[in-house]
N, C-alpha and C positions, 0 to 999 in steps of 0.2 A: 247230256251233260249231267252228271253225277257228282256227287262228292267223294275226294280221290285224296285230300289232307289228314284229315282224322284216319285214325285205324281204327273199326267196331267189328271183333269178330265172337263170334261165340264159342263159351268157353265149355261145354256141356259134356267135352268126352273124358274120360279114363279119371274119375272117381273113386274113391273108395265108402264106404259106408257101411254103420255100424247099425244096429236096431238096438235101442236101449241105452242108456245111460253110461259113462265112462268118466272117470275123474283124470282131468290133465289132457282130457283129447283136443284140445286148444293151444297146447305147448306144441313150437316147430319139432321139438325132439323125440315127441311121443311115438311111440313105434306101432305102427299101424298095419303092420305086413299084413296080419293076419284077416287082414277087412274085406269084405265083399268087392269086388270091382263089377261098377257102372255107367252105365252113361244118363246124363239128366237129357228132359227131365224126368221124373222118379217120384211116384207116391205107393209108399210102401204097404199102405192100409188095404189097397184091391188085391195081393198077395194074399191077404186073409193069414188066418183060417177064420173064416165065419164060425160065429158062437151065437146063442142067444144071451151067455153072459157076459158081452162086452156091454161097458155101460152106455157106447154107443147108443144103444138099442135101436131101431128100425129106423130111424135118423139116420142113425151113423151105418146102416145096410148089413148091421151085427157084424161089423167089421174091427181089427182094430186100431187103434191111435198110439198112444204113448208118446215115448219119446229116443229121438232118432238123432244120427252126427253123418256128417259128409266131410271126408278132407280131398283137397285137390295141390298137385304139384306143378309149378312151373315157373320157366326161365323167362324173363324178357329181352329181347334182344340188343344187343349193343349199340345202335341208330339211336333208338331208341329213351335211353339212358337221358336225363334233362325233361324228358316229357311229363305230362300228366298223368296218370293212370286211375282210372276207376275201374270198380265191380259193378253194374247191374245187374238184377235178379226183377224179372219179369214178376215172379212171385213165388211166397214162401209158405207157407201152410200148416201152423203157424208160429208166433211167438220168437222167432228167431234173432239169436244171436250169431256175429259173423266177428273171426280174427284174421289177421292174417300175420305169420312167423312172430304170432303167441301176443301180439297188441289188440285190444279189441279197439273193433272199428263203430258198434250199434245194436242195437235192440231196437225188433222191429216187431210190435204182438198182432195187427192186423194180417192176415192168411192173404189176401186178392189184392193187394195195392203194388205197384210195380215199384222199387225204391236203390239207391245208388251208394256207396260209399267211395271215397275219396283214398287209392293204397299208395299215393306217390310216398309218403315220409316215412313209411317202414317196410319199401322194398328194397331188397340186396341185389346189388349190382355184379357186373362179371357172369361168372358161369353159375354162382350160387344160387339154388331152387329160393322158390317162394311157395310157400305152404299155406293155404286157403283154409279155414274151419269153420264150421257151421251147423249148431246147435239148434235141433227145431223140436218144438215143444206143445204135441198135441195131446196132452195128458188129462186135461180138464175135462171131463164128460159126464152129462152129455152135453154139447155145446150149441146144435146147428138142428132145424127140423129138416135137412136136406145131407147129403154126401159132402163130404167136404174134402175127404182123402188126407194125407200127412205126409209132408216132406218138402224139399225143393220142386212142383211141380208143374212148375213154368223154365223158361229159358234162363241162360244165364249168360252175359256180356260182359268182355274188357274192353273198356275205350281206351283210348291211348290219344291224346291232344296236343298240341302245342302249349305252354302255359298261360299263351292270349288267348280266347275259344268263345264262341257260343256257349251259354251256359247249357245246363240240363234242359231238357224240352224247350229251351229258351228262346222257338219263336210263336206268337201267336198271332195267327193270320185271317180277315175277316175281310166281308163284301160290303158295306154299306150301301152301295152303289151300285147297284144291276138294271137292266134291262138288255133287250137283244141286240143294241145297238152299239151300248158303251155299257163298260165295269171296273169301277176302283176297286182294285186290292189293298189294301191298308196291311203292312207287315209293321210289326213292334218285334222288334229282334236286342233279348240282351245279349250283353258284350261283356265280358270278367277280364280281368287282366289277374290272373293268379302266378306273375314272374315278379322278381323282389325290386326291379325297375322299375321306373314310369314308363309306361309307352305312348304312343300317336300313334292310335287304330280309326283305318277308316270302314265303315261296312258297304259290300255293291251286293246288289238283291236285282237277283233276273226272275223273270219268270218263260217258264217251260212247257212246252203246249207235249199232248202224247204220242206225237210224231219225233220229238224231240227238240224243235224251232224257238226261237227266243219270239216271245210274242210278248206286247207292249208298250209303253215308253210311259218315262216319269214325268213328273210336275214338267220338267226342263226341257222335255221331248227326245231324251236320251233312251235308246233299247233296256241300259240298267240302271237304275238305280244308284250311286253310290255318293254315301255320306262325304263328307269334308272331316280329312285327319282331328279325330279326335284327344285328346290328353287323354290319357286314365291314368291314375294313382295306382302303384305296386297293389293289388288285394282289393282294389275298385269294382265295381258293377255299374255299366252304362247304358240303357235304351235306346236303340237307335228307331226312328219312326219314319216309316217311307211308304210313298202311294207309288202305286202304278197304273195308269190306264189300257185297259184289253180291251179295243175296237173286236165289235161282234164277238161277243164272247160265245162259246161251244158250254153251255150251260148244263148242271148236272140234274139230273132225275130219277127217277128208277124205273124208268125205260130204257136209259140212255148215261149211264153214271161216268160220265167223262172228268177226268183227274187232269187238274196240270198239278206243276211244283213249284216250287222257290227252292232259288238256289242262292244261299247266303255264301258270300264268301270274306271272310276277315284279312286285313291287308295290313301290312306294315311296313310305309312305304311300298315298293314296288313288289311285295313276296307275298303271295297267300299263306298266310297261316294256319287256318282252319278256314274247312266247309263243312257245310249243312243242310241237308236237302229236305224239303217240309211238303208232304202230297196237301193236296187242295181241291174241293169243289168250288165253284161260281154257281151259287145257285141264292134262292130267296126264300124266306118261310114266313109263315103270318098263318094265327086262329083267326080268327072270322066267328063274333056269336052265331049270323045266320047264316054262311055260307061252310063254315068249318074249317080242317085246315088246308092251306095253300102254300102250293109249290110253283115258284116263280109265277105266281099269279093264277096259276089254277088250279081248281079245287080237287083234290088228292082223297078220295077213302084209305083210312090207314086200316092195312088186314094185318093185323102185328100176330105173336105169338111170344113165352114166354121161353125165354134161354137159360138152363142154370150151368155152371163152367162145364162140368165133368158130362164125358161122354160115354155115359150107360156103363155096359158091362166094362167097357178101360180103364174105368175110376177116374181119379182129377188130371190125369196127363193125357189131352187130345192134340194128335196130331193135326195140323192144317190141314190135310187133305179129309178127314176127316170132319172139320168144319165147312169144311168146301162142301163135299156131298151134299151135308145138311141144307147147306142155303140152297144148295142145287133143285133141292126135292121141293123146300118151302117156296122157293119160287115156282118151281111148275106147277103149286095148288094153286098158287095167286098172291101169296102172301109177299109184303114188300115193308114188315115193320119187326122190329127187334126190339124187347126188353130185356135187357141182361141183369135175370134175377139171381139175385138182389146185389149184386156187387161190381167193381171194374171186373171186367170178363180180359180176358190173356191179349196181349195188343193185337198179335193177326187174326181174331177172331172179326175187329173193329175192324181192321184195314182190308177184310174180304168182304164186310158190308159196303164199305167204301166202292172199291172197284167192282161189286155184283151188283149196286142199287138198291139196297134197306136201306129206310129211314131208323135212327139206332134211339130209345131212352137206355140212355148209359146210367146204370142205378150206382147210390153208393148207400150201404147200410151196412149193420152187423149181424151178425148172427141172431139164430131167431131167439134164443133162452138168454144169450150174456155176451157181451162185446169179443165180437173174436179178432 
Protein backbone atom coordinates (compact mmCIF):
# COMPACT_ATOMS: atom_id res chain seq x y z
CA UNK A 1 0.00 0.00 0.00
CA UNK A 2 1.45 3.11 -1.16
CA UNK A 3 0.50 6.42 -1.75
CA UNK A 4 -1.35 6.89 -5.02
CA UNK A 5 -3.36 10.69 -4.31
CA UNK A 6 -0.79 13.19 -4.40
CA UNK A 7 1.34 13.36 -7.64
CA UNK A 8 5.51 13.87 -6.63
CA UNK A 9 7.55 13.46 -9.66
CA UNK A 10 10.85 14.81 -10.26
CA UNK A 11 11.29 17.46 -12.24
CA UNK A 12 15.27 17.20 -13.05
CA UNK A 13 15.31 16.66 -17.02
CA UNK A 14 15.79 19.17 -20.05
CA UNK A 15 17.13 22.38 -18.46
CA UNK A 16 18.71 25.07 -19.74
CA UNK A 17 21.64 26.88 -18.03
CA UNK A 18 23.70 29.68 -18.27
CA UNK A 19 27.25 30.23 -16.19
CA UNK A 20 27.51 33.88 -15.23
CA UNK A 21 25.31 36.62 -14.66
CA UNK A 22 22.49 37.74 -17.04
CA UNK A 23 20.00 40.76 -16.55
CA UNK A 24 16.08 39.75 -17.15
CA UNK A 25 16.91 36.01 -16.92
CA UNK A 26 13.85 35.84 -14.59
CA UNK A 27 11.45 37.40 -17.21
CA UNK A 28 8.97 34.41 -18.76
CA UNK A 29 10.00 36.17 -22.25
CA UNK A 30 13.61 36.23 -21.93
CA UNK A 31 15.00 34.32 -24.74
CA UNK A 32 17.23 31.66 -23.65
CA UNK A 33 17.78 29.51 -26.91
CA UNK A 34 21.11 29.94 -26.78
CA UNK A 35 21.64 28.21 -23.10
CA UNK A 36 23.34 24.97 -22.52
CA UNK A 37 20.90 22.10 -22.17
CA UNK A 38 20.99 19.81 -18.95
CA UNK A 39 19.68 17.54 -16.72
CA UNK A 40 19.96 18.24 -12.82
CA UNK A 41 21.25 17.56 -10.75
CA UNK A 42 24.22 19.80 -11.87
CA UNK A 43 27.25 21.45 -10.11
CA UNK A 44 29.04 23.37 -12.42
CA UNK A 45 32.28 24.19 -10.28
CA UNK A 46 33.84 20.09 -10.98
CA UNK A 47 33.86 21.36 -14.79
CA UNK A 48 36.66 23.33 -13.55
CA UNK A 49 39.13 24.57 -14.94
CA UNK A 50 41.27 24.31 -11.93
CA UNK A 51 43.35 27.43 -11.24
CA UNK A 52 45.44 28.30 -8.31
CA UNK A 53 43.83 31.73 -8.73
CA UNK A 54 40.34 30.88 -7.88
CA UNK A 55 39.81 32.48 -4.60
CA UNK A 56 38.54 29.26 -3.69
CA UNK A 57 41.71 28.13 -2.89
CA UNK A 58 42.35 24.49 -1.64
CA UNK A 59 39.05 24.78 0.07
CA UNK A 60 37.25 25.30 -2.75
CA UNK A 61 39.71 22.31 -4.81
CA UNK A 62 41.03 25.64 -6.87
CA UNK A 63 37.88 25.17 -8.60
CA UNK A 64 35.44 27.65 -9.63
CA UNK A 65 32.06 29.34 -8.06
CA UNK A 66 30.54 32.50 -9.28
CA UNK A 67 27.58 32.72 -10.32
CA UNK A 68 25.04 30.56 -12.37
CA UNK A 69 20.93 30.57 -13.89
CA UNK A 70 18.90 27.51 -14.57
CA UNK A 71 15.55 27.94 -16.56
CA UNK A 72 13.10 25.14 -17.08
CA UNK A 73 9.80 24.81 -19.15
CA UNK A 74 6.59 23.17 -18.52
CA UNK A 75 2.96 22.29 -18.95
CA UNK A 76 0.64 21.07 -16.25
CA UNK A 77 -1.98 18.92 -17.23
CA UNK A 78 -5.59 19.65 -17.55
CA UNK A 79 -6.87 17.03 -14.43
CA UNK A 80 -4.89 18.69 -12.90
CA UNK A 81 -5.93 22.33 -13.07
CA UNK A 82 -7.73 23.39 -9.20
CA UNK A 83 -4.77 21.61 -7.59
CA UNK A 84 -1.84 22.53 -5.45
CA UNK A 85 1.31 22.71 -7.03
CA UNK A 86 4.77 23.04 -5.35
CA UNK A 87 8.57 23.10 -6.30
CA UNK A 88 10.93 21.14 -4.18
CA UNK A 89 14.73 21.49 -4.46
CA UNK A 90 16.39 18.74 -2.30
CA UNK A 91 19.24 21.60 -2.49
CA UNK A 92 20.78 24.53 -3.76
CA UNK A 93 24.32 25.55 -3.39
CA UNK A 94 23.97 28.54 -2.83
CA UNK A 95 22.13 31.68 -2.05
CA UNK A 96 19.31 31.04 -4.34
CA UNK A 97 16.70 32.81 -5.87
CA UNK A 98 13.73 31.04 -7.64
CA UNK A 99 10.63 32.70 -10.11
CA UNK A 100 8.35 31.21 -11.84
CA UNK A 101 6.64 33.14 -15.47
CA UNK A 102 8.73 36.22 -13.87
CA UNK A 103 7.00 36.28 -10.00
CA UNK A 104 9.58 35.50 -7.51
CA UNK A 105 8.68 33.01 -5.18
CA UNK A 106 11.98 33.15 -2.33
CA UNK A 107 15.43 33.60 -1.30
CA UNK A 108 17.08 30.89 -0.03
CA UNK A 109 21.22 31.69 1.01
CA UNK A 110 21.86 28.21 3.00
CA UNK A 111 23.58 25.65 0.07
CA UNK A 112 22.26 21.93 2.13
CA UNK A 113 18.78 22.55 3.49
CA UNK A 114 16.17 20.93 1.53
CA UNK A 115 13.30 23.79 1.00
CA UNK A 116 9.73 24.18 -1.11
CA UNK A 117 7.90 26.96 -2.73
CA UNK A 118 4.22 27.13 -3.08
CA UNK A 119 3.53 27.82 -7.61
CA UNK A 120 -0.29 27.35 -7.62
CA UNK A 121 -1.17 31.37 -7.87
CA UNK A 122 1.08 32.19 -10.75
CA UNK A 123 0.68 29.18 -12.89
CA UNK A 124 -1.06 29.35 -16.58
CA UNK A 125 -3.39 27.09 -17.36
CA UNK A 126 -4.37 25.45 -20.83
CA UNK A 127 -1.54 24.56 -23.10
CA UNK A 128 0.38 27.61 -21.92
CA UNK A 129 4.24 26.73 -20.63
CA UNK A 130 5.31 27.62 -17.23
CA UNK A 131 8.84 28.88 -17.02
CA UNK A 132 10.95 28.05 -13.82
CA UNK A 133 14.14 30.56 -12.96
CA UNK A 134 16.80 30.02 -10.75
CA UNK A 135 19.40 32.23 -9.61
CA UNK A 136 22.34 30.65 -7.63
CA UNK A 137 24.98 32.70 -6.19
CA UNK A 138 28.32 31.28 -5.20
CA UNK A 139 30.28 34.26 -5.65
CA UNK A 140 31.61 34.85 -2.13
CA UNK A 141 34.89 33.27 -1.60
CA UNK A 142 36.47 31.78 -0.01
CA UNK A 143 33.60 30.47 1.96
CA UNK A 144 33.82 26.70 3.13
CA UNK A 145 37.22 24.71 4.50
CA UNK A 146 35.72 21.76 2.32
CA UNK A 147 34.14 21.45 -1.55
CA UNK A 148 31.02 22.77 -1.56
CA UNK A 149 30.48 22.75 -5.52
CA UNK A 150 27.86 25.53 -7.13
CA UNK A 151 24.47 25.08 -8.54
CA UNK A 152 21.18 23.12 -8.28
CA UNK A 153 23.03 20.04 -6.87
CA UNK A 154 20.37 17.89 -5.43
CA UNK A 155 17.14 16.71 -6.86
CA UNK A 156 14.33 18.61 -7.83
CA UNK A 157 10.19 17.85 -7.16
CA UNK A 158 6.72 19.03 -8.31
CA UNK A 159 4.05 17.91 -6.02
CA UNK A 160 0.82 18.46 -7.13
CA UNK A 161 -1.96 18.00 -4.07
CA UNK A 162 -5.44 18.22 -3.53
CA UNK A 163 -5.95 21.69 -1.71
CA UNK A 164 -6.81 19.66 1.75
CA UNK A 165 -3.35 17.66 2.15
CA UNK A 166 -0.75 16.72 4.54
CA UNK A 167 1.35 19.62 5.04
CA UNK A 168 5.19 19.59 4.08
CA UNK A 169 7.08 16.72 6.04
CA UNK A 170 4.00 17.05 8.03
CA UNK A 171 4.04 13.82 9.85
CA UNK A 172 6.28 13.12 12.84
CA UNK A 173 6.38 9.69 14.12
CA UNK A 174 7.86 8.35 17.40
CA UNK A 175 8.03 4.91 19.82
CA UNK A 176 7.73 5.78 23.23
CA UNK A 177 6.70 2.54 23.98
CA UNK A 178 8.89 -0.51 23.00
CA UNK A 179 9.79 -3.78 23.91
CA UNK A 180 9.54 -7.28 22.13
CA UNK A 181 6.25 -7.83 23.16
CA UNK A 182 4.21 -4.58 22.41
CA UNK A 183 4.95 -1.01 20.63
CA UNK A 184 3.09 2.36 20.64
CA UNK A 185 3.50 4.39 17.62
CA UNK A 186 2.53 7.85 18.38
CA UNK A 187 1.84 9.68 14.77
CA UNK A 188 1.10 13.77 15.00
CA UNK A 189 0.16 14.25 11.47
CA UNK A 190 -0.70 18.03 10.29
CA UNK A 191 -3.58 18.65 8.23
CA UNK A 192 -3.86 22.23 5.98
CA UNK A 193 -7.11 22.94 4.43
CA UNK A 194 -5.48 25.41 1.79
CA UNK A 195 -9.38 25.41 -0.49
CA UNK A 196 -11.29 28.87 0.11
CA UNK A 197 -14.10 26.54 1.80
CA UNK A 198 -14.32 25.12 5.20
CA UNK A 199 -14.06 21.59 5.24
CA UNK A 200 -14.71 18.30 7.59
CA UNK A 201 -11.46 16.25 7.25
CA UNK A 202 -11.10 13.11 8.95
CA UNK A 203 -7.33 11.59 8.98
CA UNK A 204 -7.08 7.08 9.02
CA UNK A 205 -3.30 6.22 9.72
CA UNK A 206 -2.27 2.36 9.02
CA UNK A 207 0.68 1.01 9.62
CA UNK A 208 2.65 -1.31 7.08
CA UNK A 209 4.84 -3.99 8.08
CA UNK A 210 7.87 -4.94 4.77
CA UNK A 211 5.91 -7.59 3.38
CA UNK A 212 3.24 -5.20 2.87
CA UNK A 213 0.40 -6.30 5.71
CA UNK A 214 -1.37 -3.81 7.83
CA UNK A 215 -0.05 -4.64 11.24
CA UNK A 216 -1.63 -3.04 14.56
CA UNK A 217 -4.60 -1.80 15.92
CA UNK A 218 -5.60 1.61 17.66
CA UNK A 219 -6.59 2.77 21.22
CA UNK A 220 -10.36 1.19 19.85
CA UNK A 221 -8.86 -2.01 18.61
CA UNK A 222 -9.35 -1.02 15.03
CA UNK A 223 -6.46 -2.25 12.10
CA UNK A 224 -6.47 1.81 11.48
CA UNK A 225 -6.50 4.46 13.02
CA UNK A 226 -9.01 7.17 11.95
CA UNK A 227 -9.78 10.56 13.45
CA UNK A 228 -13.51 11.71 13.69
CA UNK A 229 -14.50 14.39 10.80
CA UNK A 230 -12.83 17.29 11.74
CA UNK A 231 -13.95 21.30 10.88
CA UNK A 232 -10.96 23.18 9.36
CA UNK A 233 -11.30 26.91 8.34
CA UNK A 234 -10.46 27.84 4.49
CA UNK A 235 -6.38 28.45 5.15
CA UNK A 236 -6.42 26.46 8.71
CA UNK A 237 -3.63 23.99 10.03
CA UNK A 238 -4.84 21.08 12.14
CA UNK A 239 -2.86 18.16 14.20
CA UNK A 240 -4.26 15.08 14.12
CA UNK A 241 -2.64 12.80 17.11
CA UNK A 242 -3.09 8.85 16.96
CA UNK A 243 -1.44 5.79 18.73
CA UNK A 244 -1.23 2.42 17.43
CA UNK A 245 -0.36 -0.77 18.94
CA UNK A 246 2.30 -3.41 17.13
CA UNK A 247 2.08 -6.74 19.07
CA UNK A 248 5.63 -8.25 18.72
CA UNK A 249 7.23 -5.72 16.94
CA UNK A 250 10.27 -6.69 14.10
CA UNK A 251 12.41 -4.19 15.89
CA UNK A 252 15.17 -2.12 13.98
CA UNK A 253 19.06 -2.46 14.48
CA UNK A 254 22.05 -2.47 12.39
CA UNK A 255 22.14 -6.00 12.08
CA UNK A 256 18.77 -6.25 11.11
CA UNK A 257 17.25 -2.42 9.89
CA UNK A 258 13.82 -3.41 9.37
CA UNK A 259 11.34 -0.48 8.18
CA UNK A 260 7.51 -0.28 8.39
CA UNK A 261 5.43 2.93 7.18
CA UNK A 262 2.38 4.91 7.89
CA UNK A 263 0.21 5.38 5.60
CA UNK A 264 -1.77 8.60 6.25
CA UNK A 265 -4.76 8.98 4.29
CA UNK A 266 -6.99 12.41 4.27
CA UNK A 267 -10.71 11.92 3.85
CA UNK A 268 -13.53 14.04 2.99
CA UNK A 269 -16.29 12.36 3.70
CA UNK A 270 -16.06 9.01 1.85
CA UNK A 271 -13.14 10.35 -0.95
CA UNK A 272 -9.47 10.18 -0.23
CA UNK A 273 -7.90 13.36 -0.89
CA UNK A 274 -4.38 13.12 -0.20
CA UNK A 275 -1.95 10.25 1.01
CA UNK A 276 1.24 10.22 2.59
CA UNK A 277 3.60 7.54 3.25
CA UNK A 278 6.19 8.02 6.24
CA UNK A 279 9.11 4.99 6.38
CA UNK A 280 9.80 4.01 10.22
CA UNK A 281 12.02 2.19 12.64
CA UNK A 282 10.53 0.58 16.11
CA UNK A 283 13.46 0.61 17.81
CA UNK A 284 14.83 2.30 21.35
CA UNK A 285 18.00 4.38 22.32
CA UNK A 286 19.48 5.41 25.61
CA UNK A 287 23.33 6.82 26.78
CA UNK A 288 24.09 4.98 29.68
CA UNK A 289 27.24 6.86 31.86
CA UNK A 290 28.53 3.29 32.63
CA UNK A 291 27.21 1.09 30.08
CA UNK A 292 27.33 3.62 26.98
CA UNK A 293 24.94 3.67 24.22
CA UNK A 294 22.02 1.35 23.86
CA UNK A 295 20.01 -0.09 21.23
CA UNK A 296 16.76 -1.39 22.24
CA UNK A 297 18.31 -2.26 25.42
CA UNK A 298 21.64 -3.44 24.38
CA UNK A 299 24.81 -2.06 24.39
CA UNK A 300 25.95 -1.04 20.80
CA UNK A 301 29.77 0.25 20.15
CA UNK A 302 29.23 3.02 17.75
CA UNK A 303 32.21 2.60 14.84
CA UNK A 304 31.05 5.89 13.04
CA UNK A 305 32.97 7.77 10.37
CA UNK A 306 32.82 11.21 9.14
CA UNK A 307 30.54 11.86 5.60
CA UNK A 308 31.01 15.32 3.77
CA UNK A 309 27.96 15.63 0.78
CA UNK A 310 30.34 15.55 -2.38
CA UNK A 311 31.75 12.50 -3.74
CA UNK A 312 35.45 12.91 -4.40
CA UNK A 313 36.33 13.43 -7.95
CA UNK A 314 32.00 14.02 -9.04
CA UNK A 315 32.14 17.19 -7.08
CA UNK A 316 28.66 18.00 -4.93
CA UNK A 317 26.24 15.87 -7.36
CA UNK A 318 26.34 11.91 -6.12
CA UNK A 319 24.46 9.73 -7.42
CA UNK A 320 22.54 6.90 -5.00
CA UNK A 321 24.28 4.19 -6.27
CA UNK A 322 27.21 5.88 -5.46
CA UNK A 323 26.18 6.38 -1.90
CA UNK A 324 25.27 2.90 -1.83
CA UNK A 325 28.87 1.48 -2.60
CA UNK A 326 29.98 3.76 0.14
CA UNK A 327 27.88 2.32 2.82
CA UNK A 328 28.52 -0.94 1.27
CA UNK A 329 32.34 -0.81 1.89
CA UNK A 330 31.92 0.98 5.48
CA UNK A 331 29.96 -1.64 6.40
CA UNK A 332 32.03 -4.57 5.45
CA UNK A 333 34.91 -2.84 7.72
CA UNK A 334 32.52 -2.89 10.52
CA UNK A 335 31.47 0.54 10.54
CA UNK A 336 27.61 1.09 11.46
CA UNK A 337 27.76 5.09 12.47
CA UNK A 338 27.38 8.21 10.14
CA UNK A 339 28.15 11.78 10.84
CA UNK A 340 27.05 14.07 7.99
CA UNK A 341 29.70 16.69 8.23
CA UNK A 342 28.71 19.35 8.97
CA UNK A 343 25.42 19.73 7.34
CA UNK A 344 21.68 18.09 6.17
CA UNK A 345 23.39 15.64 3.75
CA UNK A 346 20.86 14.87 0.20
CA UNK A 347 17.64 12.89 1.69
CA UNK A 348 18.53 9.35 -0.01
CA UNK A 349 21.75 9.43 1.47
CA UNK A 350 19.54 9.34 5.16
CA UNK A 351 17.05 6.96 3.67
CA UNK A 352 20.08 4.30 2.71
CA UNK A 353 21.21 4.53 6.22
CA UNK A 354 17.95 3.83 7.09
CA UNK A 355 17.28 0.48 5.14
CA UNK A 356 21.35 -0.63 5.43
CA UNK A 357 21.48 -0.08 9.29
CA UNK A 358 23.76 3.15 10.34
CA UNK A 359 23.07 4.81 13.30
CA UNK A 360 22.99 8.73 11.46
CA UNK A 361 24.30 12.27 13.69
CA UNK A 362 22.54 14.41 11.30
CA UNK A 363 24.74 17.71 11.77
CA UNK A 364 23.34 21.08 10.93
CA UNK A 365 26.09 24.05 10.75
CA UNK A 366 27.53 26.66 8.45
CA UNK A 367 30.26 26.87 6.66
CA UNK A 368 33.54 26.98 8.07
CA UNK A 369 34.74 30.92 7.49
CA UNK A 370 30.92 32.63 7.25
CA UNK A 371 27.30 31.42 6.98
CA UNK A 372 26.75 29.85 3.86
Amino acid sequence: MDGNVRRRTLLDEDWVFFKGDVAGAQDASFDDAGWRRLNLPHDWSIEGPFSEDHPGGPGGAYLPAGVGWYRKRFRLPEHERGKKVFIEFDGVYKNSDVWINGQHLGFRPYGYASFHYDLTPYLNGGDAENILAVRVDNSTQPDARWYTGSGITRHVWLLVTDEAHVAHWGTYVTTPVVSQDLAWVVIRTRVVNESAADRKLALRTTIIDADGNVVGVDESGKPSSTSRPHPLRAGAEHEVIQRIRVEEPHLWSVEDPYLYRVHSELLDGDETVDDYVTPFGIRTIRFDADLGFLLNGQRVKINGVCLHHNGGCLGAVVSERVWERRLELLKAMGCNGIRTSHYPPAPELLDLCDRMGFLVMDELSTSGRRAS
